[in-house]
N, C-alpha and C positions, 0 to 999 in steps of 0.2 A: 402619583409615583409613591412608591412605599417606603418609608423611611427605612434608616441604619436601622440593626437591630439593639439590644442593649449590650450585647457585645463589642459590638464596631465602635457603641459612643460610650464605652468604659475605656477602651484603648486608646482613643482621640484623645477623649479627657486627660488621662493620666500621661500620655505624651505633651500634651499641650504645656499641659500644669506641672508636671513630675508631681504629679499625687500617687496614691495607693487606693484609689475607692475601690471596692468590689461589689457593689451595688447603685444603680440609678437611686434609689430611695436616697441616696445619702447629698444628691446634689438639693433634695429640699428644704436643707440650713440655708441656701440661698448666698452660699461665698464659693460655690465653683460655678454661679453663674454671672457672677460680679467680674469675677476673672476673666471668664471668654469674653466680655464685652470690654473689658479692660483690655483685652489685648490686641483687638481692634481700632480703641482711640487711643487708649496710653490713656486718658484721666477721669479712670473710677478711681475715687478717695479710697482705696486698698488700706491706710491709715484706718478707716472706721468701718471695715468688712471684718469683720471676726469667723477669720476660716476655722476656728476650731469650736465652734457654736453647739452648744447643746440643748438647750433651756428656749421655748417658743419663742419669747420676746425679744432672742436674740436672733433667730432667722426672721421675725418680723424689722429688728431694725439694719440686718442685709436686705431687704427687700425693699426697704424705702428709699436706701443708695439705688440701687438696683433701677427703683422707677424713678429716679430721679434722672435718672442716666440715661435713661429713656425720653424720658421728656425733654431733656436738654437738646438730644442728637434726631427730635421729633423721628421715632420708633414705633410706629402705629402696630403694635400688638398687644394687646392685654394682657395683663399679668394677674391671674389667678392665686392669688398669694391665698386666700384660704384653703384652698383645696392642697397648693405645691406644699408648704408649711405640716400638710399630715402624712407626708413623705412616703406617700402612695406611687408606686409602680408607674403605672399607667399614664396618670397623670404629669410626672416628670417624664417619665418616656417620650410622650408626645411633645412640652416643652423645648425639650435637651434638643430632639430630630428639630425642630423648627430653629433653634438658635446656631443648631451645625449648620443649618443651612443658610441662615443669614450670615453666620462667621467664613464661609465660600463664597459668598458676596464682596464682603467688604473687606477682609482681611488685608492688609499693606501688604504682605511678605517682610522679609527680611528676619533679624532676630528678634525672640521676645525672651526675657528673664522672667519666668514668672515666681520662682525662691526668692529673688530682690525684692520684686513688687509686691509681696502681702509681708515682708521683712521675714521670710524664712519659717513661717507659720504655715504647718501641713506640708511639709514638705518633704520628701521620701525619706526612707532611714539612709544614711549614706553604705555606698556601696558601690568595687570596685567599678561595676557596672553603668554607675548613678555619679560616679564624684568625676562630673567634669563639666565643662562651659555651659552657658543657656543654648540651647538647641533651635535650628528652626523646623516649623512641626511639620512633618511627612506629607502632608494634605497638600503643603502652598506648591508643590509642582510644579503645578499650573502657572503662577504665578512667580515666575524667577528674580532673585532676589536684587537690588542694584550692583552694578558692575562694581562700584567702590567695596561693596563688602563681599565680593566674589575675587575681586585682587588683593586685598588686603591680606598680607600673610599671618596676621595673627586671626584672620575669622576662623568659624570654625567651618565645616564641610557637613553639607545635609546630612540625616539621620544616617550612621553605617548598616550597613548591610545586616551584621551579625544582631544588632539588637531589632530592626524590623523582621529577621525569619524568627530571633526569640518570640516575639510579641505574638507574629503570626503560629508560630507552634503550641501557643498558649490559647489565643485565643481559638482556632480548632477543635483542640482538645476540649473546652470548654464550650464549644457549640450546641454539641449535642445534646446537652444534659439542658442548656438555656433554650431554647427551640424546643425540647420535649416538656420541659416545664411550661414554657408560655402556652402550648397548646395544649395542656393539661388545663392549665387554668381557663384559658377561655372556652376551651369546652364542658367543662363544670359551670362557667358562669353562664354559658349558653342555656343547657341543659336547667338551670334552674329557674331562668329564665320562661323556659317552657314549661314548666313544672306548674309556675304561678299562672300562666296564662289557660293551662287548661283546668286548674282547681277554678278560676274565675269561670270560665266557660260554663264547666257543672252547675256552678251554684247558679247564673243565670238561665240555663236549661231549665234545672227544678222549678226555678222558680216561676216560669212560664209554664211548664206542663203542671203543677198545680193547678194553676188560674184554668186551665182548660181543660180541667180535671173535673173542678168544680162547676164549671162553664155546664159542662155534659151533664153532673150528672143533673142541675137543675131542667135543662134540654129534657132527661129523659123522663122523668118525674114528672114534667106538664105534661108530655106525650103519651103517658102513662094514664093520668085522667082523665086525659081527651078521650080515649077510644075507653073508657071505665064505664059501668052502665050508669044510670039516674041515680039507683041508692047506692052506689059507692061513691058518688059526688061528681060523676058524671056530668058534663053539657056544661061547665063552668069554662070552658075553655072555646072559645070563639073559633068559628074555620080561618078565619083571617089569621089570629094567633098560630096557630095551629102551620098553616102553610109556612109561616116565617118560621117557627120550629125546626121544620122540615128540613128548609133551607141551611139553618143554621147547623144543625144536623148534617149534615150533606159535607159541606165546608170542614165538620171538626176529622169527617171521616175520609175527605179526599184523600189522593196521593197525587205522586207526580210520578214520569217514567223512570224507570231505573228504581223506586223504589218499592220494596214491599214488604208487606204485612206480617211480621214473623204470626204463625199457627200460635194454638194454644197449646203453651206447656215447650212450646219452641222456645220463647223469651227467658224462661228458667233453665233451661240449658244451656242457655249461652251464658248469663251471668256466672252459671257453675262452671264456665269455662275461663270466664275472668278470671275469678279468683281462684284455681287452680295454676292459671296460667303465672300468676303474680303472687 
């Protein structure tokens, strides 16, 4: 099944967290993925995640909370930290799509504060829009909250309406341009892909038509003195010799069906066609 795009899991995120990220690359400081797991058990040490991380050594030590927290809650997925840490695309992409999906697993429902829980660190600029209670996040649906905090009159009420069509009018608009980018990019890195695969091909080519280049012409060269009279140094070449020549001969000039022999002077027109063409 194909994961969210980087769309879908910029908008989770930032619902989840009330962050501002505008890129997947930015979850590889390693404190917005402290957080969704935090807000699944409630006790990632958020005290020693430094969401505003800039400096390697400090997404290396969210990462160590991170697999610690792992290893506490026995979490069988490996954490790539050298690769998440170079805060490449792809590689978070994949991550983030795996951790949404185990955050649909487990998640409790109910409310989660995540401004409280890293003490207000990365947290949105305030705004009409933005300055009110911890939310619970649009995803848990599914999963309905307990009766106590659905009768309580001071909870709050799932996401409104106006700020999910905002997000959705946002994130639309922005589809198009992330979806023609992504498939920019992987069709350049496809393409280049190819590129080295057949510059490899050539050079093994040559480098076997050589060898049976020189194969020949030694082939033709004894064949050449076999049938040479006595004073051109003729009769040095045995008929046994001679038949295995033959054969080998035979072999260098086979084909097979479907294929054939460009004429003479045919082969230099087609290269003049190469490189005219390119």
């Amino acid at each position: 099944m194909a994961g969210e795009s980087r769309t879908e899991l910029l908008a989770w995120v930032n619902d989840l967290l009330q962050l501002n990220l505008t890129k997947v690359e930015q979850c590889g400081a390693g404190g917005v993925y402290c957080q969704i797991v935090d807000s699944i058990f409630g006790d990632v040490p958020m005290a020693r995640v430094k969401m505003g991380a800039k400096q390697e050594w400090e997404y290396l030590d969210n990462f160590k909370v991170l697999q610690a927290v792992f290893k506490k809650h026995q979490i069988d997925k490996p954490i790539l930290v050298d690769r998440l840490i170079r805060c490449k695309m792809q590689d978070n992409l994949e991550f983030l799509q795996w951790l949404k999906r185990f955050w649909e697993m487990n998640f409790p429902g109910g409310e989660y504060d995540p401004v409280g829980r890293r003490g207000g660190a990365g947290a949105r600029a305030p705004s009409a829009a933005s300055a009110r209670p911890p939310v619970a996040s649009t995803s848990t649906a599914r999963r309905p909250p307990p009766a106590a905090a659905r009768s309580a009159p001071t909870a709050r009420a799932p996401l409104g309406t106006s700020r999910a069509s905002s997000a959705s009018a946002r994130s639309s608009s922005a589809a198009g341009a992330h979806v023609d980018a992504a498939a920019l990019e992987a069709l350049t890195a496809q393409m280049n892909e190819m590129k080295l695969g057949v510059e490899g091909l050539e050079k093994e080519r040559d480098f076997y038509f050589n060898k049976l280049r020189e194969i020949e012409i030694i082939i033709g060269a004894r064949l050449e003195l076999a049938d040479a009279p006595a004073e051109e140094g003729g009769g040095t070449v045995t008929e046994e010799e001679k038949d295995t020549l033959l054969q080998m001969q035979q072999i260098l000039y086979s084909t097979e069906e479907g294929f054939e022999v460009p004429e003479e002077g045919q082969e230099g027109e087609l290269v003049n066609e190469e490189e005219e063409t390119f």
